[in-house]
C-alpha positions in Angstrom: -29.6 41.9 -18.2 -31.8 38.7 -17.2 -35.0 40.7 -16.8 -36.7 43.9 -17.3 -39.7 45.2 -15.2 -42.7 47.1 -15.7 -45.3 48.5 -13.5 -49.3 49.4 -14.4 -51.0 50.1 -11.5 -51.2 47.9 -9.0 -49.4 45.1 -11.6 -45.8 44.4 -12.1 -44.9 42.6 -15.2 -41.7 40.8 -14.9 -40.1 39.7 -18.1 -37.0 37.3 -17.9 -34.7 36.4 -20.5 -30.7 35.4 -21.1 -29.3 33.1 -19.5 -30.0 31.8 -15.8 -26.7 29.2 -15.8 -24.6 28.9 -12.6 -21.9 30.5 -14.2 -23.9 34.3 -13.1 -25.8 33.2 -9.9 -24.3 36.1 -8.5 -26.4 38.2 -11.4 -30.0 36.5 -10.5 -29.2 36.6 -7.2 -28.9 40.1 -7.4 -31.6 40.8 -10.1 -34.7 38.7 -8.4 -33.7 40.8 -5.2 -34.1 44.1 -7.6 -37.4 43.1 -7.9 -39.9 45.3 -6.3 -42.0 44.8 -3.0 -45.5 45.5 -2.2 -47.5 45.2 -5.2 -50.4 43.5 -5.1 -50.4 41.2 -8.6 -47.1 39.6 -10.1 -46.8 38.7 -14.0 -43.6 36.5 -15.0 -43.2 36.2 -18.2 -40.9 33.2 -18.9 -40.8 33.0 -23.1 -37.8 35.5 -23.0 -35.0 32.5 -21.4 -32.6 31.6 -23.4 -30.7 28.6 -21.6 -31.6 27.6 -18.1 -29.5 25.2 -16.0 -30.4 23.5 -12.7 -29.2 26.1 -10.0 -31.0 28.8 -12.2 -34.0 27.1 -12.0 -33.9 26.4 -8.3 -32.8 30.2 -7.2 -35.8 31.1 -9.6 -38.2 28.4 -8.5 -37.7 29.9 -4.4 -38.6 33.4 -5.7 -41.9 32.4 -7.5 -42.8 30.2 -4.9 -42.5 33.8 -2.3 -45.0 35.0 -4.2 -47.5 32.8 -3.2 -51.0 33.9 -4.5 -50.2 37.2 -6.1 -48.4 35.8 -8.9 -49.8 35.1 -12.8 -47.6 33.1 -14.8 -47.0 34.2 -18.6 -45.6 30.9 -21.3 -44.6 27.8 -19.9 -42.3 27.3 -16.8 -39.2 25.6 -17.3 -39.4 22.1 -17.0 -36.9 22.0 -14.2 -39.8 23.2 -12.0 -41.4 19.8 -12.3 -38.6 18.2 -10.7 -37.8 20.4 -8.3 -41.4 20.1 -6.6 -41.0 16.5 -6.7 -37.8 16.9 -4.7 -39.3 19.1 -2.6 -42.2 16.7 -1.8 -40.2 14.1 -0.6 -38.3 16.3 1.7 -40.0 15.8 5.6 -41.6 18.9 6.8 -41.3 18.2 10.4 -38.3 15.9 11.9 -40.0 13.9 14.6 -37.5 11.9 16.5 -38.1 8.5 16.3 -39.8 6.4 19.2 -37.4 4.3 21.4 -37.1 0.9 20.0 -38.3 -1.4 22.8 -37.1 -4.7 22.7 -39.9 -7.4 23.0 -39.7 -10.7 24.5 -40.4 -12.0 20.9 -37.9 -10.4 18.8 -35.5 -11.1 22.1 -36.5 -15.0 21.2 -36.1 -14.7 17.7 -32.8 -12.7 18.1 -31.5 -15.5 20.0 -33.0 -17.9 17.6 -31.1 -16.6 14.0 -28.0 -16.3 16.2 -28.3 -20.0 17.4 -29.3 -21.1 14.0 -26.2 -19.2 12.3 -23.3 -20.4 14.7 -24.8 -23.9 14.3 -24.2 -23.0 10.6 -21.2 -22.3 10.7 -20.0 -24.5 13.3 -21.3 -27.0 10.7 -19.6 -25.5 7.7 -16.3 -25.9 9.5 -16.5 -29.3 10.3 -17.0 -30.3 6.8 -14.5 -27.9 5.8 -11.9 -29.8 8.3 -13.4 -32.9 7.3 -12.8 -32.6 4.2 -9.2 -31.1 3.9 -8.2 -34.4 6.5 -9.7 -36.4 3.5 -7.7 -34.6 0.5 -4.7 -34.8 3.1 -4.9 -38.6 4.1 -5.4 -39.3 -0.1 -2.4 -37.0 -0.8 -0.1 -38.6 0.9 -1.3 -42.2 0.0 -0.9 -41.1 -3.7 2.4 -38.9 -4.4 0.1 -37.6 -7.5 -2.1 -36.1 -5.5 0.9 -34.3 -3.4 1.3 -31.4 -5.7 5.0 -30.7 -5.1 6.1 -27.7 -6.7 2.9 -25.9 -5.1 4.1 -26.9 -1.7 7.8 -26.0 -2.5 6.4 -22.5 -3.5 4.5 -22.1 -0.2 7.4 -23.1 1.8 9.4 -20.5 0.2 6.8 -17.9 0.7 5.8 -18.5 4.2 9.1 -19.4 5.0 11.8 -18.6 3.9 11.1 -14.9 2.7 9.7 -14.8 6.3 13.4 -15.3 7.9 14.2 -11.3 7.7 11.5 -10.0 9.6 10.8 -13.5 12.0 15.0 -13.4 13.0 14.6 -9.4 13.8 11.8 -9.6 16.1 13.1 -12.7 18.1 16.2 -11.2 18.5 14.4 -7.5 19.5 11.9 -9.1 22.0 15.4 -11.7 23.7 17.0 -8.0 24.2 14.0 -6.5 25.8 13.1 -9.9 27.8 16.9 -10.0 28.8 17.4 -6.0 29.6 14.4 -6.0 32.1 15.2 -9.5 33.3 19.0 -8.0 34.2 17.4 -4.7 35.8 15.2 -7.0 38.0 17.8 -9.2 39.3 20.8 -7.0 39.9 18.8 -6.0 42.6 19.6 -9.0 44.6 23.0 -9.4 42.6 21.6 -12.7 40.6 22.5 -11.0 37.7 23.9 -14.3 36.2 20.4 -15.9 35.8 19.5 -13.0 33.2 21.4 -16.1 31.3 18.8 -19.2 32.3 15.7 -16.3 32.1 16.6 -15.6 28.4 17.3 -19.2 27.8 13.9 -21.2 29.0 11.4 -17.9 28.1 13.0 -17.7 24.2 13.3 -21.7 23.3 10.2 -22.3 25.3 7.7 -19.5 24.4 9.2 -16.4 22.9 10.1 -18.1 19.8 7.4 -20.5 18.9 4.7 -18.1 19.9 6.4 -14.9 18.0 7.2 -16.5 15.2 3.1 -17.7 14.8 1.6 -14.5 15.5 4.3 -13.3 12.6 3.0 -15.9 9.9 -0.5 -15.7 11.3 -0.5 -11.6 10.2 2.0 -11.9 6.9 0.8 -15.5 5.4 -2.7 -16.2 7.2 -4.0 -13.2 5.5 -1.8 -14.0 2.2 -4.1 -17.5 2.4 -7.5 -15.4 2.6 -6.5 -12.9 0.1 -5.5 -14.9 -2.2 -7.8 -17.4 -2.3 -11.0 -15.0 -1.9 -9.7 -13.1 -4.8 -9.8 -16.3 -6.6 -13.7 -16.9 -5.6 -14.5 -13.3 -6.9 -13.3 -14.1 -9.8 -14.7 -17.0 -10.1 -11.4 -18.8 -10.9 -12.6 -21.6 -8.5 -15.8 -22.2 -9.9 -14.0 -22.5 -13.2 -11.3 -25.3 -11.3 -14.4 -27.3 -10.0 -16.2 -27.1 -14.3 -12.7 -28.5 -15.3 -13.3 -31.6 -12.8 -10.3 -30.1 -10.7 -10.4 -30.8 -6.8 -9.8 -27.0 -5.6 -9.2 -28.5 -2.4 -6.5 -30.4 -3.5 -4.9 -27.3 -5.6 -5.5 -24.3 -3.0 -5.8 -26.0 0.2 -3.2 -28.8 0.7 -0.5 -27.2 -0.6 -0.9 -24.4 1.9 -1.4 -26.4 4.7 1.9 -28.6 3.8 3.7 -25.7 3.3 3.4 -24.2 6.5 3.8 -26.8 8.2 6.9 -27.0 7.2 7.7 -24.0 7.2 6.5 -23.0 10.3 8.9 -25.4 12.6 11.9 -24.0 10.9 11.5 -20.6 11.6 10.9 -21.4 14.9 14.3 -22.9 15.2 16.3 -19.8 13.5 13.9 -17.4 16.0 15.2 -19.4 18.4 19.2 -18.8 17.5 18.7 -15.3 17.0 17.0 -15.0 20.3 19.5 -16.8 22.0 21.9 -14.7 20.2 20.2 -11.6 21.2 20.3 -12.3 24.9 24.2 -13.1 24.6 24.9 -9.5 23.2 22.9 -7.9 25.8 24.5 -10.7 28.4 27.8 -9.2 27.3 27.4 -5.4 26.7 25.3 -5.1 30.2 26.3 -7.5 32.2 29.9 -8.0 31.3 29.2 -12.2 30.9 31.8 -13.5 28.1 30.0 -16.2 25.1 32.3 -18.5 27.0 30.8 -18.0 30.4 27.2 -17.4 28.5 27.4 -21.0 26.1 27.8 -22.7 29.8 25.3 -21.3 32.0 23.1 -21.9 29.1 23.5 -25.7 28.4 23.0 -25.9 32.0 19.6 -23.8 31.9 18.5 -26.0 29.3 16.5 -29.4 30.5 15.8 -32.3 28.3 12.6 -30.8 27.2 13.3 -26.9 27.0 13.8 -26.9 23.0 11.2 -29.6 22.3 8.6 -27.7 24.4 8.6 -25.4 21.8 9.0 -27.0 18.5 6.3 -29.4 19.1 3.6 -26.5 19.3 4.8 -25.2 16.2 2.6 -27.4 13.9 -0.4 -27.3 15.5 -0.1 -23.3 15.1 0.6 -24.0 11.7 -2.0 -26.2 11.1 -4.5 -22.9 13.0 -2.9 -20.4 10.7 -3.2 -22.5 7.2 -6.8 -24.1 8.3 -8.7 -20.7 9.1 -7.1 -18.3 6.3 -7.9 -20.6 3.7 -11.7 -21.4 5.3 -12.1 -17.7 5.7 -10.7 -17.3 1.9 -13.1 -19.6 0.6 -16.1 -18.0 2.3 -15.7 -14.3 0.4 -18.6 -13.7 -1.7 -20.1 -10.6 -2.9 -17.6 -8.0 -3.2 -14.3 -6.8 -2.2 -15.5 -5.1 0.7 -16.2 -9.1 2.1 -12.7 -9.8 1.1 -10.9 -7.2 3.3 -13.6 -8.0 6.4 -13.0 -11.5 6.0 -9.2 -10.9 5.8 -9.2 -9.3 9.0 -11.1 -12.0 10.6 -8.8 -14.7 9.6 -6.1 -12.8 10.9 -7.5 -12.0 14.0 -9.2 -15.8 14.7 -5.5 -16.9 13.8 -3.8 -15.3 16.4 -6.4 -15.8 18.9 -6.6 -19.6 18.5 -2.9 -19.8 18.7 -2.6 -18.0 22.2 -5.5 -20.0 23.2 -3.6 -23.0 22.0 -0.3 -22.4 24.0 -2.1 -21.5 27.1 -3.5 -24.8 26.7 0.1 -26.5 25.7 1.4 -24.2 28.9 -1.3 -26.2 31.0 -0.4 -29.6 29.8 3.4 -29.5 29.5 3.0 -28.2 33.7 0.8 -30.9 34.3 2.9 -33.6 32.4 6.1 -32.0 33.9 7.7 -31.6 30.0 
């Protein structure tokens, strides 16, 4: 029973006690809608509550509130009224849309303005970034104490060689597909024996060096940003530059040597699995023999065909290892910076390296290489 009623008159005195918890909202639901109608004075009487909880409070703060003017109040509300008026006060009582921003000619200015002013920012931020990892370069190399070895040995092995499994699948995958649809193509004018110089030129040439850098751009260039903007959160770096330590010199170099190192030599496995993959298709589809594919191939391949590739290969590496560690050294805040800034290193990676072999593309036809 949570409260008892009692009418004189033209007066209804309502006295609640026990316990108004959530546990029995069904039970005050129920009793406040017991109440009776129509009368023209309300007394609540409020000393008889044992416990009272939040939803309680609110179920009976609605049904005092319906009263409006009729109602007397016996002993002291609960103190959760107090709060729940405040709540209520803060809630709108009207939703009015909101005007339609207009964009004037002055915020349009100084739009354009803090936009100019940030990419000059950062535009400047990464030429001292560059500038200063061609320094630390240039003095590793003139001093073998500054060439951290075993740091660069460990890169190469994680960019590099754990990256043969996945690098040597795809290139030979992609050769397959490049040489199946290059076969399909050309048996329609019965030059199915050029399937042989197609697979050739597009795998040492493009396939390969390209693949192979979009691969390490997504497994390693994020590694680099992780890594290192895990390192700035927890403030591991600040502590290498209080011990007088060059962080540039521990986090940076290394990572760049690494890859570049790495990066070439995956490119030349990619290349023999590709080459590889287009001589099983060669001999499953087409019916052409190693012996007659190991031929048509060396005479496919011009002075230039397997150096056209390789000599892209460190400038992508140098793209991949320059931007994940910038972007890694650039995390502040929190983690949610680290995963956005991730991202973006991955996604600037492999952008700037198929801007960069478009560009080679236009040279090496310009050249004649």
């Amino acid at each position: 029973m949570l409260l008892e009623s009692e009418r004189r008159e033209n007066t209804l005195i309502v006295r609640l006690k026990g316990e108004w918890r959530i546990d029995n909202l069904a039970q005050i639901e129920s009793a406040l809608a017991g109440v009776p109608a129509g009368v023209e004075r309300y007394i609540v009487d409020f000393t008889g509550i044992e416990t009272i909880d939040l939803s309680g409070a609110w179920l009976l703060h609605r049904w005092v509130r319906s009263m409006g003017d009729r109602l007397e109040i016996a002993g002291a509300p609960p103190a959760h009224f107090d709060f729940i008026d405040d709540v209520l006060q803060l809630e709108p009582k009207e939703r009015v849309p909101p005007p339609e921003a207009r964009l004037s000619l002055r915020e349009a200015l100084a739009w354009l303005g803090r936009n100019t002013l940030e990419w000059f920012r950062q535009t400047r931020d990464a030429i001292g970034f560059f500038g200063r990892v061609t320094v630390n370069g240039l003095r590793a190399f003139r001093s073998l104490k500054h060439l951290r070895v075993p740091s660069i040995a460990r890169h190469v092995y994680e960019t590099g060689i754990q990256a043969i499994p996945i690098v040597s699948l795809i290139a030979f995958l992609i050769s397959v597909i490049v040489a199946y649809l290059g076969a399909q193509q050309l048996r329609q004018f019965g030059a199915e024996i050029f399937t042989v110089d197609l697979v050739t030129v597009a795998v040492l040439r493009e396939m390969s060096p390209l693949l192979t850098a979009i691969i390490v751009a997504g497994r390693s260039g994020s590694a680099f940003a992780a890594e290192i903007g895990v390192m700035r959160l927890n403030d591991e770096i600040d502590a290498l530059q209080s011990m007088g330590v060059n962080h540039f010199e521990v986090l940076v170099t290394p990572r760049l040597a690494g890859l570049l190192i790495a990066l070439p030599l995956l490119t030349v496995i990619a290349d023999a699995m590709g080459l590889a993959g287009g001589a099983l298709l060669s001999s499953v589809l087409l019916d052409i023999s190693l012996d007659q594919f190991l031929p048509r191939m060396k005479d496919a391949l011009a002075p230039t065909t397997f150096w056209a590739g390789i000599v892209k290969t460190p400038v992508f590496a140098l793209i991949i290892a320059l931007v994940g560690t910038y972007r890694g050294l650039q995390v502040r805040e929190s983690s949610r910076e680290l995963g956005r800034l991730t991202t973006v290193a991955v996604v600037q990676s492999i952008f700037l390296v198929i801007f960069a072999d478009a560009v080679f593309a236009v040279v090496f036809v310009e050249l004649d290489f």
